[in-house]
Backbone as a chain_set.jsonl record, in Angstrom:
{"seq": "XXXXXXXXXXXXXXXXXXXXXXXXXXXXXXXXXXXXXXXXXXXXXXXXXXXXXXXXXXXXXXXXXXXXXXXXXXXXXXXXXXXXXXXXXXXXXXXXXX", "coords": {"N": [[-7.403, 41.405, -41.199], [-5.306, 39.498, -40.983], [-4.44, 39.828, -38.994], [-6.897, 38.706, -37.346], [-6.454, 35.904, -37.946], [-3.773, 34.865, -37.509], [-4.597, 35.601, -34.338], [-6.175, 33.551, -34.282], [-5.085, 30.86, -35.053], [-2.677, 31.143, -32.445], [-5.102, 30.694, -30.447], [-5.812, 28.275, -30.98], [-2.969, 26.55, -31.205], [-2.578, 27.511, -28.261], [-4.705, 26.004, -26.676], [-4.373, 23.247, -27.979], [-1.909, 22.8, -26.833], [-2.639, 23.039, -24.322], [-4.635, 21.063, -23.453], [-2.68, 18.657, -24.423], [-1.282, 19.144, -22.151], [-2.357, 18.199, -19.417], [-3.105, 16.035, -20.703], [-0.417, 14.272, -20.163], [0.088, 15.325, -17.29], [-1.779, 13.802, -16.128], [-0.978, 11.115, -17.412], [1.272, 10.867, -15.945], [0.839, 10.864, -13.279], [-1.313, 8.69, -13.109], [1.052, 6.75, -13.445], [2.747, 7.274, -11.82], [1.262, 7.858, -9.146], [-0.794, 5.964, -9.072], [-0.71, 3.261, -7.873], [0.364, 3.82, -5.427], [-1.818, 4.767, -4.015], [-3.461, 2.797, -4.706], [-2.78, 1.401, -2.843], [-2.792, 2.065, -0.287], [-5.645, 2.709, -0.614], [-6.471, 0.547, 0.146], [-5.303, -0.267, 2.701], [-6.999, 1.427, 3.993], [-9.455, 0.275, 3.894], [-9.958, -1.562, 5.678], [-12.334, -2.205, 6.834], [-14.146, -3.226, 4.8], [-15.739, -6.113, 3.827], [-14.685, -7.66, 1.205], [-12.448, -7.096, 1.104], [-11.234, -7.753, 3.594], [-11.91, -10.716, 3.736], [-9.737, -11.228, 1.722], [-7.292, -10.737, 3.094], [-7.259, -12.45, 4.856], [-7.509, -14.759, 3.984], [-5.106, -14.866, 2.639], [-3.618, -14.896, 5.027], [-4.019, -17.256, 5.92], [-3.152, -18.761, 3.818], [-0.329, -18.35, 4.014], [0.273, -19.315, 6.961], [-0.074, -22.168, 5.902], [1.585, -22.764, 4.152], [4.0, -22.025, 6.215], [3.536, -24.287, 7.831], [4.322, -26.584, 6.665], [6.814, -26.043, 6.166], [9.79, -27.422, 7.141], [11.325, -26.339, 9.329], [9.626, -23.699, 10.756], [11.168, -20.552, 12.038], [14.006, -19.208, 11.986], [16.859, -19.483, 13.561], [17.894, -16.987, 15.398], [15.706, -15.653, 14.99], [13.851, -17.394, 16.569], [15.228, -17.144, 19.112], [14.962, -14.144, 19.76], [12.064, -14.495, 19.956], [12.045, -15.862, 21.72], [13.056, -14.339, 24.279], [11.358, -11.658, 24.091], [8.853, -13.436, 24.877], [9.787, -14.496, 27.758], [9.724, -12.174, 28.942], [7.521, -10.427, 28.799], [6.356, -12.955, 30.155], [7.375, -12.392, 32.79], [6.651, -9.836, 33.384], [3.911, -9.982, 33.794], [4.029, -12.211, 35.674], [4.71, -9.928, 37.518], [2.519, -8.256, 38.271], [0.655, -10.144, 39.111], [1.921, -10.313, 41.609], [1.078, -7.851, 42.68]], "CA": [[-7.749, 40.037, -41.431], [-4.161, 39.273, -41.145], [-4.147, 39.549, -36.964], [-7.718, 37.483, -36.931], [-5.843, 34.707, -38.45], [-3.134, 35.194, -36.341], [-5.151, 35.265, -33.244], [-7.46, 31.714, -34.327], [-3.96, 30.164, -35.214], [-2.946, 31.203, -31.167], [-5.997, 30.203, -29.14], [-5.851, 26.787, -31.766], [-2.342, 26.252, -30.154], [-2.819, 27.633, -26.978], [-5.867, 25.238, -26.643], [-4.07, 22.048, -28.048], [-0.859, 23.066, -25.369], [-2.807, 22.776, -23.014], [-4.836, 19.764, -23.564], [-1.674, 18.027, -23.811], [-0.209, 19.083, -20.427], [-3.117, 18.008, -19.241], [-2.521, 14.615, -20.483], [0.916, 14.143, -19.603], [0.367, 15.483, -16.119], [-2.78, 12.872, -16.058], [-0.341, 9.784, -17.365], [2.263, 10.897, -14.836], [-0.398, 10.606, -12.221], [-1.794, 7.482, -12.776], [2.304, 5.944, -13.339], [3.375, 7.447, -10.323], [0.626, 7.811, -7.828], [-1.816, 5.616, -8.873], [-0.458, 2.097, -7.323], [0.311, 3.848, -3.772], [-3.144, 5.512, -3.933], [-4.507, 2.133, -4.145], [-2.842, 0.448, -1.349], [-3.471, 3.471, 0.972], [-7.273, 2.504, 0.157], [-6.58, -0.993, 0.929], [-5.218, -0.501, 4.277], [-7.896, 2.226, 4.422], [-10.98, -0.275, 3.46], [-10.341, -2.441, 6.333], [-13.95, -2.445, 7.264], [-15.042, -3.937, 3.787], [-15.858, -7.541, 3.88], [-13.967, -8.115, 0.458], [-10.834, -6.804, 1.519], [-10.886, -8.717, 4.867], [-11.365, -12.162, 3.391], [-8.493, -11.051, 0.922], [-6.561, -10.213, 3.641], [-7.584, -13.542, 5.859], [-7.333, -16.086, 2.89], [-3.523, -14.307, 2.245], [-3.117, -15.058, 6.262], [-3.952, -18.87, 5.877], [-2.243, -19.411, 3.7], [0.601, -18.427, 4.558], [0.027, -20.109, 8.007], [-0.442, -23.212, 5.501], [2.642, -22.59, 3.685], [4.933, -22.218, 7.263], [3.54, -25.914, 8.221], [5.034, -27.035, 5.687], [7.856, -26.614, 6.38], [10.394, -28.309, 8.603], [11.471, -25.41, 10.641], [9.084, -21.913, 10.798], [11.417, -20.335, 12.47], [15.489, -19.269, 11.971], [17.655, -19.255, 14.904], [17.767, -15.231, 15.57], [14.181, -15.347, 15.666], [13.391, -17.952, 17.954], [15.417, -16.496, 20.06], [14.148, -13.159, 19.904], [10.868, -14.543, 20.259], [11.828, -16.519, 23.303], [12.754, -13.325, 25.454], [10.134, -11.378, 24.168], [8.011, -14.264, 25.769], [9.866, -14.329, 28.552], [9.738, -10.481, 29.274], [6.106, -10.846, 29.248], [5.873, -13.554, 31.256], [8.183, -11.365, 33.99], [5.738, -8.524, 33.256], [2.557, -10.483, 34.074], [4.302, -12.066, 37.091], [4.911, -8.834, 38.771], [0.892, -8.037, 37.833], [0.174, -11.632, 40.354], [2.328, -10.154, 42.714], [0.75, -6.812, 43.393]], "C": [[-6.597, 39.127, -41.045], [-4.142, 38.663, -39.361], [-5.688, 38.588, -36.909], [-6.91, 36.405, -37.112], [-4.897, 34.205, -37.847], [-3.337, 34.851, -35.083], [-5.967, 34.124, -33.406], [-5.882, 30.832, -34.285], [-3.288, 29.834, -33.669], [-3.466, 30.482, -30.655], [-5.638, 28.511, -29.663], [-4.475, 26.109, -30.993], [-2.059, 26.092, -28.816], [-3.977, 26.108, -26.469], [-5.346, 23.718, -26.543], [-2.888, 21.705, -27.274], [-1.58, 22.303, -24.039], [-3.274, 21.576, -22.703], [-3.769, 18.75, -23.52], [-0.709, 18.024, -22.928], [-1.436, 18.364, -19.859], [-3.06, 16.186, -19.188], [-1.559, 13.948, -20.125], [0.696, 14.118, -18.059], [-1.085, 14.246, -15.426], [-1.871, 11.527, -15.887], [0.651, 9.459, -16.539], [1.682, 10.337, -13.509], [-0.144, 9.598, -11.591], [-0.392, 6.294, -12.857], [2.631, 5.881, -12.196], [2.633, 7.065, -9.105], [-0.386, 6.428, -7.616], [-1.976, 3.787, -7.639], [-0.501, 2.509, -5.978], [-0.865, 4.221, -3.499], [-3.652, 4.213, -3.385], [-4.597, 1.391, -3.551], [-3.08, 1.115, -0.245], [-4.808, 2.528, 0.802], [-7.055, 1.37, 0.402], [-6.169, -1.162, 2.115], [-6.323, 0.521, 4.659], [-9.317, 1.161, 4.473], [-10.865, -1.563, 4.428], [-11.269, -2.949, 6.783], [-14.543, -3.187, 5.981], [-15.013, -5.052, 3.57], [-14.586, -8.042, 2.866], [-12.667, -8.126, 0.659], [-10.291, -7.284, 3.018], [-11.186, -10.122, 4.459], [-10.301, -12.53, 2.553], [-7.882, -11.605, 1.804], [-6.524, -12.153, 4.824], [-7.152, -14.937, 4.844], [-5.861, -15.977, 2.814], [-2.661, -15.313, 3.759], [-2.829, -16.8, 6.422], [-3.354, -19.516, 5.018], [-0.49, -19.205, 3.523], [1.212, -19.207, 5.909], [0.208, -22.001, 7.325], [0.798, -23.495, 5.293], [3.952, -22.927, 4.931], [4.686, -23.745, 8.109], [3.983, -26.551, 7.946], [5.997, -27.726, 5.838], [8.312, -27.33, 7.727], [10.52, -27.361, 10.021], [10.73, -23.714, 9.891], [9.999, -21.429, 11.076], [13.206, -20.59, 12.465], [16.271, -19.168, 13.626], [17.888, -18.086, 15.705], [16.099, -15.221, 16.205], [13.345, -15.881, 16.693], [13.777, -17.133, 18.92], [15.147, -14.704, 20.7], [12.918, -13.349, 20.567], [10.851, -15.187, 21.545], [11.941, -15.361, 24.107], [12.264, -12.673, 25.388], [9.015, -12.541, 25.192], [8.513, -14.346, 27.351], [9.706, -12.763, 29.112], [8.133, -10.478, 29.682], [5.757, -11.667, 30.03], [6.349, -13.057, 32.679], [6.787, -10.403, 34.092], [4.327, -8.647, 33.774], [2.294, -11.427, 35.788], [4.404, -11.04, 38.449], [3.259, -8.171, 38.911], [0.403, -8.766, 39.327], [0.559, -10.695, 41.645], [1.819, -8.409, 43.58], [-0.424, -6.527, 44.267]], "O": [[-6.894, 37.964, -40.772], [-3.927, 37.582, -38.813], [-5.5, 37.548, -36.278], [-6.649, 35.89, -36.025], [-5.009, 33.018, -37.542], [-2.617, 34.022, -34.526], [-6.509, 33.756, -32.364], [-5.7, 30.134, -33.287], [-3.209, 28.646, -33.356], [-2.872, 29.497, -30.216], [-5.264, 27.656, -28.86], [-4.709, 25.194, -30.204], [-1.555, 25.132, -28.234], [-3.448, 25.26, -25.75], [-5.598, 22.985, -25.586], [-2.695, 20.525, -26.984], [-1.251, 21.458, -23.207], [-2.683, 20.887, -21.872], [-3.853, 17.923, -22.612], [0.301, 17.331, -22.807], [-1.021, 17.232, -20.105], [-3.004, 15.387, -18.254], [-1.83, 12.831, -19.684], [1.022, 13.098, -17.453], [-1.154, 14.019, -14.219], [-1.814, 10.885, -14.838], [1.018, 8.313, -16.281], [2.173, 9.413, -12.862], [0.482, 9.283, -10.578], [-0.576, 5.146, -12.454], [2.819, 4.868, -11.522], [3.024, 6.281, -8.24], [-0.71, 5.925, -6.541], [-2.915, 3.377, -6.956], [-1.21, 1.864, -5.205], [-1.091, 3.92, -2.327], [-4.121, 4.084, -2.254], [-5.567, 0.669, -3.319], [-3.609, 0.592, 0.735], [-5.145, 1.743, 1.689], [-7.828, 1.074, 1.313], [-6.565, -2.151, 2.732], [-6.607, 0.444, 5.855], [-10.207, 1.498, 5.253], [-11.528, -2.56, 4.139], [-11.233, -4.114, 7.18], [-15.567, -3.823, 6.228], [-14.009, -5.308, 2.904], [-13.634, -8.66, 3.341], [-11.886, -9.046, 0.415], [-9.138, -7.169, 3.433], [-10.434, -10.872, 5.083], [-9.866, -13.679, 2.469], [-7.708, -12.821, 1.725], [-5.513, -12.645, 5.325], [-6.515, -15.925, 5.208], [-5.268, -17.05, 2.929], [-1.673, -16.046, 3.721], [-1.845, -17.398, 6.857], [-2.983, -20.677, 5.193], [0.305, -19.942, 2.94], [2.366, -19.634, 5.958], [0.533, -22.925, 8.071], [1.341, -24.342, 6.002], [4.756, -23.839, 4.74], [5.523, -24.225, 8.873], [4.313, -27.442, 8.729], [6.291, -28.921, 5.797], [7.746, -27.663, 8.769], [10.094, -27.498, 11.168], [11.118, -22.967, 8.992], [10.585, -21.645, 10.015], [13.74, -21.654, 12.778], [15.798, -18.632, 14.628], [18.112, -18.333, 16.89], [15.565, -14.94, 17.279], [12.515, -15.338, 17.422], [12.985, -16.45, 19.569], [15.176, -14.303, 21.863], [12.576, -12.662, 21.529], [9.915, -15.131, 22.342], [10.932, -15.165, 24.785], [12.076, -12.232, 26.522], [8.518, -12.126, 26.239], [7.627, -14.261, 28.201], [9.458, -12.856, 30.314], [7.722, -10.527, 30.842], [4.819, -11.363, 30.768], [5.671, -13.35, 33.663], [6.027, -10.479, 35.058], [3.649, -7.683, 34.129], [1.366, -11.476, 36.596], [4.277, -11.182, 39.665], [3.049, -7.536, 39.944], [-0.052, -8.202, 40.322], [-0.25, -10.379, 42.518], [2.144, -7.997, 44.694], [-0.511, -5.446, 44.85]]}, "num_chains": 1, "name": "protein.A"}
């Protein structure tokens, strides 16, 4: 009677062990993974209307926001962006010329 008691006392631990790894490795989860999970699906759900007028409303106004101001645009980047533009316009010239 001694080892039944014994063995219910066991599985009763064993049982409530496990259930709480269980939760732990659940709350770890959803701490850790669950935020990158659910921008993965948001660059994944590009096709879903909701998440493209998100994504479009975000765009304007930001676009709204850079009107704003006085200058879009720092000194580095213009100029970046100017010989990028020029490079392309080289690149599209030699296109004409073939």
């Amino acid at each position: 009677m001694d080892q039944k008691g014994n063995l219910k006392i066991f599985f009763i631990k064993l049982v409530s062990v496990t259930f709480a790894i269980i939760i732990i490795i659940n709350v770890i989860f959803n701490l850790i993974f669950a935020d990158k999970i659910e921008k993965i699906d948001q660059i994944l759900s590009l096709d879903k209307s909701k998440f493209r007028n998100e994504l479009r409303e975000k765009i304007r106004n930001e676009i709204r926001n850079g009107l704003e101001k006085d200058k879009i645009l720092n000194e580095e980047d213009k100029i970046l962006l100017y010989n990028l533009y020029k490079k392309i316009e080289q690149e599209f010239k030699e296109i004409e010329n073939r």
